[in-house]
N, C-alpha and C positions, 0 to 999 in steps of 0.2 A: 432726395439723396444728392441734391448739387451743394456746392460749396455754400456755406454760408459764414457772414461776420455779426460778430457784436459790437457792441462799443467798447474799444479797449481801457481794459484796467492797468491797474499799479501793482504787480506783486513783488516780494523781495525772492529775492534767489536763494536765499537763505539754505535751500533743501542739497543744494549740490554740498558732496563732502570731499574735500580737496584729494584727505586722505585715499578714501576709495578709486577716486578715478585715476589717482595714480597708481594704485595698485591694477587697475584693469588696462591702464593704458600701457603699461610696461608690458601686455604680454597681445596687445591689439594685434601683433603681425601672425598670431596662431589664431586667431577665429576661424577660419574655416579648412584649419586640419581636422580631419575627424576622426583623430588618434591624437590628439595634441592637449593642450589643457584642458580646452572647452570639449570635449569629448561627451563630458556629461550632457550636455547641450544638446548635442548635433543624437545623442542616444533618446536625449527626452524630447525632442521637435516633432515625433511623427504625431504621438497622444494630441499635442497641442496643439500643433495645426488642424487636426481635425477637429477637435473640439470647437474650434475656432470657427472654420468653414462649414459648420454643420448649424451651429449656432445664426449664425448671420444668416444662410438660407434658408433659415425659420422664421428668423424676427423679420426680415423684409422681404420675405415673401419673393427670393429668389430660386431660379431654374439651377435645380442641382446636377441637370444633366448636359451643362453647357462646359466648354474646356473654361473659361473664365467665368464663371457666376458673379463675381466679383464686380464686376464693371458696374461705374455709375456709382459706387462708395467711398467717399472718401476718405481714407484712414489713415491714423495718424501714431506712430510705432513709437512712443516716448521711452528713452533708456534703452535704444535699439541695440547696444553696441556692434558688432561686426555686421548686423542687417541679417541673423539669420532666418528670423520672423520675415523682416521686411523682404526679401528677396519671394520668399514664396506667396508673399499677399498681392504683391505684383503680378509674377506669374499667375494666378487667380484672378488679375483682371481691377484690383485696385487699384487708384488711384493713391499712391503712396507718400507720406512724407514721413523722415524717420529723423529723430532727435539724438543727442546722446550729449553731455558734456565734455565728454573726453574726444578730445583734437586728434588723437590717435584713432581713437577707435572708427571715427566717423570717416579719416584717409582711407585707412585699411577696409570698412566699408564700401568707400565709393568707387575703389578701385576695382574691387571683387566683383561691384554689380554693374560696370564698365564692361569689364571682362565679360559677363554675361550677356552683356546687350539688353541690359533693363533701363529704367527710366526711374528712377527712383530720388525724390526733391531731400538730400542728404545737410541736416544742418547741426552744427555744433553749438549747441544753445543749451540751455536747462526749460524745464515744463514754463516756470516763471516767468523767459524772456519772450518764449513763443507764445505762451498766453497772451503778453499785451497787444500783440499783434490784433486779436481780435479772431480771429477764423477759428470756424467754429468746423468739429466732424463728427461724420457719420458712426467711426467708428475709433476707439483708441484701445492700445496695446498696451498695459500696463504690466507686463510679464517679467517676475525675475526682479523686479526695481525697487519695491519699495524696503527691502531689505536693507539697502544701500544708501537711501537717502537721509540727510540729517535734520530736516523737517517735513516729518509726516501729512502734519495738517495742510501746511503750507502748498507742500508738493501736491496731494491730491484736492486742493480746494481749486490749483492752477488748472489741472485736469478738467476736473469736473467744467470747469468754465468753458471748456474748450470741447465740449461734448456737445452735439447737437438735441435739443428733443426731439427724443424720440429715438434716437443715437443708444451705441449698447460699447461699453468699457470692458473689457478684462481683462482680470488683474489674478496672476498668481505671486506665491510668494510661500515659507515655511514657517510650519504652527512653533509656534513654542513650547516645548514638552522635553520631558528628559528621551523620549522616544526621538528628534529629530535632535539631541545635542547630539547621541549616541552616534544615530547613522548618518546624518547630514556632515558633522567638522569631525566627529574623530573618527567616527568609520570612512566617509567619502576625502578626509583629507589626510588624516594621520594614518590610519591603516592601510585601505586600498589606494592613495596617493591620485587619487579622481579629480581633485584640484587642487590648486596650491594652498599649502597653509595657510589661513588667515583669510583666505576667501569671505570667508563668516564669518559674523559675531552674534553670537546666540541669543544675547541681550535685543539684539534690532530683530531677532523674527514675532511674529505677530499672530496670535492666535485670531481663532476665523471670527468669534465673536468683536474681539478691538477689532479687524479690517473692515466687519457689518457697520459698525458703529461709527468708526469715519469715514464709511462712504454717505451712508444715513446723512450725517452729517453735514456734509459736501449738496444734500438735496439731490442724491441720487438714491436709487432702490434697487437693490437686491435681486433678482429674479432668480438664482441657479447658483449652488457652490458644489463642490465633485473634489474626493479627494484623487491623486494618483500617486499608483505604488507603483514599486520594481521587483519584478519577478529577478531573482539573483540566477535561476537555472536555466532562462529565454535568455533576460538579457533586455529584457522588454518594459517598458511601461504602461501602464494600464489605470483608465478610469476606477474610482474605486468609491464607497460610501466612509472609508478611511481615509481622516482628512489629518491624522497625528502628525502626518510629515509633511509631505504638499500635498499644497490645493488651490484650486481655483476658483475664481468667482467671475458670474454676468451680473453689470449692474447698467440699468438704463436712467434717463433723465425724463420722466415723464412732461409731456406734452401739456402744457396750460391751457385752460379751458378761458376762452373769452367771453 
């Protein structure tokens, strides 16, 4: 679980879309109001974090009864923006480095987790620049991102590169269906006013089978996908075997045999 490198590659950046991160960085200084844009966010962080940390203390066979299980992992938060992932993988005792392309978002990030007194290695890069670096992790955060990005393949081929064997990825993101146009951009943005317009575009979400099949791809494998719904009367999110709207997926880099 220590760091590890490879020999670095060439990829093109190709995946960052100008468009989007300007639309996310115009509103960077609200990431962590929890009444403010990102609201959805900070409502859907509890599912996910746990999912998250329940995950990792299975695959590597860590003590879930320590305040930091985490330690000794090193994880890599790509498309962090405000660090709301990144903040609590810290606090759990990771070893953190969190990516985003937007120069806003990544300020408004590192100040928030300043204020906290964390240690968090905050870089304004895309998957593609960090990849040539070479270092490779334990663990990567692909949550919320690939919605956003303008090259699919490209962005998670950067990824994958950057995963260690043996290393476990996930990655959520929303199915493509008239069920998530419905409640995702016109119910979450037009009607209940949950995020700004234009947040979405229904054409870039991704059904679970296209995200199996580029990770396949990428020479990573599958282990676990879970949908999560929203109880409208809690207020709640919840694991679900309903994966029409979001979901998630664990995908590892199997280990080569010599």
């Amino acid at each position: 679980m220590s760091e590890a490198t490879t020999q670095p590659q060439t990829f093109s950046a190709g995946s960052v879309d100008p468009e989007e991160i300007a639309r996310f960085s115009a509103i960077a200084a609200e990431w962590w109001d929890p009444k403010g844009k990102f609201a959805p966010l900070h409502r859907f962080n509890p599912v996910r974090l746990a999912y998250i940390r329940d995950q990792l203390i299975d695959h590597f066979n860590l003590d879930g009864t320590e305040i930091a299980p985490l330690q000794g992992l090193k994880l890599l938060d790509i498309g962090c923006g405000g660090g709301l992932l990144s903040e609590p993988m810290a606090r759990l005792g990771a070893q953190v480095t969190a990516a985003d392309a937007g120069e806003a978002n990544i300020k408004a990030a590192s100040v928030h987790s300043t204020e906290q007194g964390l240690t968090i290695d905050y870089r304004a890069t895309s998957a593609e620049e960090l990849a040539t670096t070479g270092t490779q992790y334990d663990v990567i955060l692909n949550m919320e991102v690939i919605e956003h990005v303008a090259d699919v393949p490209g962005f998670l081929a950067a990824c994958a590169t950057m995963l260690k064997p043996g290393g476990l990825m996930f990655v959520a993101t929303l199915n493509r269906t008239a069920k998530a146009f419905a409640l995702a951009i016109v119910g979450a943005e037009y009607v209940l006013g949950w995020l700004p317009r234009g947040t979405h575009n229904w054409q870039k979400f991704m059904t679970p089978a296209e995200f199996f099949r580029h990770l396949e791809g990428c020479g990573l494998k599958v282990i676990k996908d879970d949908g999560v719904t929203y109880n409208p009367l809690s207020g709640r999110w919840s694991l679900s075997r309903d994966m029409d709207v979001n979901y998630m997926m664990v995908a590892t880099k199997e280990i080569s045999e010599k």
